[in-house]
C-alpha positions in Angstrom: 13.5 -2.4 -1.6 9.5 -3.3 -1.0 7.0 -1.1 -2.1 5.8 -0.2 1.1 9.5 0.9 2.3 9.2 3.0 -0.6 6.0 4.6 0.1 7.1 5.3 3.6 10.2 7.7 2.1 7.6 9.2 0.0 5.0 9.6 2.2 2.3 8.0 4.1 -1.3 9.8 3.3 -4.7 8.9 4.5 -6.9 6.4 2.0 -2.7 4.6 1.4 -3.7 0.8 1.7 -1.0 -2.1 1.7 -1.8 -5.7 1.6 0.1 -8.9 2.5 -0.6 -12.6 2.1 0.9 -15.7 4.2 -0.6 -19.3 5.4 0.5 -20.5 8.7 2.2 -23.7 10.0 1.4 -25.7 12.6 5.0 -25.7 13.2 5.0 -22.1 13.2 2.3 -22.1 16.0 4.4 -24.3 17.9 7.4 -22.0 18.0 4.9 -19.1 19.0 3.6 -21.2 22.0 7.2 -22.0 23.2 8.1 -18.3 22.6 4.7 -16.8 24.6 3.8 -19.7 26.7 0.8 -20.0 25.1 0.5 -23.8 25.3 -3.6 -23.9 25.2 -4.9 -27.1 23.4 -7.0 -25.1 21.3 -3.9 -24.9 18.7 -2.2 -28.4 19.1 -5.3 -30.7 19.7 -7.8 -31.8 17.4 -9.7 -33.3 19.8 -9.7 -30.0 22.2 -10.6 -27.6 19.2 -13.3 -29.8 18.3 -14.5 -30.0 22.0 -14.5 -26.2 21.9 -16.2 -26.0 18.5 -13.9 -25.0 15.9 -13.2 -27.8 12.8 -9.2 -28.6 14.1 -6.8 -27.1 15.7 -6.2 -23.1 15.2 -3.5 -20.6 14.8 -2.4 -18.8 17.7 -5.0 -15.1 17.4 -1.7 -13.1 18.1 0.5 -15.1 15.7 -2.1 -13.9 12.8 -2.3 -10.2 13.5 1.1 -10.4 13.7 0.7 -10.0 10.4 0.3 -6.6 10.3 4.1 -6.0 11.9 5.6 -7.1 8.4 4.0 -4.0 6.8 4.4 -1.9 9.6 8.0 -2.3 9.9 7.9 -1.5 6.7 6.7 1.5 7.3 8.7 2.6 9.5 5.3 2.8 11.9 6.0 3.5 15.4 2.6 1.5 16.8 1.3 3.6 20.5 -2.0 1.6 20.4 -3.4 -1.6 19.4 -7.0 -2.7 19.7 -7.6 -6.1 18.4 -11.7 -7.6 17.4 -11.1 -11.5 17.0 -13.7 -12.3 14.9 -13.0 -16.2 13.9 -10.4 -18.5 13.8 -7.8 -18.7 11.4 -6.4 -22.7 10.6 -3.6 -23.7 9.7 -3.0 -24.2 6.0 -5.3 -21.2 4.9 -3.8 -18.7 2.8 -4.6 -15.3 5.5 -5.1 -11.7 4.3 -3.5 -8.5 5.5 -4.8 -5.3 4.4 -3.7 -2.3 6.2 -5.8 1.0 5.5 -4.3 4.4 6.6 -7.8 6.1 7.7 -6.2 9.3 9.2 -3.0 10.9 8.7 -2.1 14.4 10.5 1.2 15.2 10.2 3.5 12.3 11.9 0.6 10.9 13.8 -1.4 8.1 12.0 -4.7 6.0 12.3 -5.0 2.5 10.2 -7.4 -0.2 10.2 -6.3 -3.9 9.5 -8.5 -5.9 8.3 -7.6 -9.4 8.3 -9.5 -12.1 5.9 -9.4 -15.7 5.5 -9.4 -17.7 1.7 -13.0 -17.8 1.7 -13.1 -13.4 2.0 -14.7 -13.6 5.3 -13.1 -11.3 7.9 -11.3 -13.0 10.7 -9.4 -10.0 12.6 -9.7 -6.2 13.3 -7.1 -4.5 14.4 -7.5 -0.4 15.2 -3.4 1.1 15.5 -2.5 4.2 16.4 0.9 5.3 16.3 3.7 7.6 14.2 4.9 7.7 11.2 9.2 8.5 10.3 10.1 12.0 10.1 11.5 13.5 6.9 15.4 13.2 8.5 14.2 9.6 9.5 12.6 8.6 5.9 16.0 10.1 4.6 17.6 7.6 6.8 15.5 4.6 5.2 16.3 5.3 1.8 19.7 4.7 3.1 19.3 1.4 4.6 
């Protein structure tokens, strides 16, 4: 069992922070496009990306914050709201950072920031969720599964 399944059948409380690593495929991207139809240049050609400014192609903006559905599934975190701040690309081949922060916890309701980072620290995504947290019958549940 991961840590944060664990933490979730203790308890989430406000300040709880959980972090996760990955680096993104091209082929990975690919699969997303056929999945979403999001076949934009921008991820597959070099040329296009560099037309449009960036230094090669880039992953998919919704494949990276996807990021933060390992840790909230995890948890157990029912999202209600998600508000997303692209703030630059993210290429393939670069090790991405996932760091969830619980910033408000009342009851079964919860508020997190994500903050999303690239290898060099610089932030690439902000994500602001809202949603709920398991219940005490549903946390038993979990430690179950």
């Amino acid at each position: 069992m991961r840590g944060e399944r664990k933490k979730a059948i203790e308890g989430i409380k406000t300040g709880d922070r959980f972090t996760l690593e990955r680096v993104f495929s091209l082929s990975e991207s690919q699969s997303f496009a056929g999945l979403t139809g999001d076949e934009n240049p921008v991820h597959s050609s070099d040329a296009f990306a560099r037309a449009k400014g960036f230094r090669g192609p880039i992953n998919h903006g919704l494949l990276t914050a996807s990021m933060l559905t390992d840790i909230g599934g995890q948890l157990a975190f029912l999202a209600t709201e998600m508000r997303f701040e692209f703030l630059q690309p993210a290429y393939f081949g670069e090790k991405i950072r996932c760091e969830w922060m619980f910033t408000d916890v009342h009851g079964l309701l919860a508020e997190a920031e994500v903050t999303f980072t690239n290898a060099a620290g610089r932030r690439i995504l902000v994500a602001h969720i809202k949603g709920r947290l398991p219940d005490e019958q549903q946390r038993k549940m979990l430690e179950r599964l």
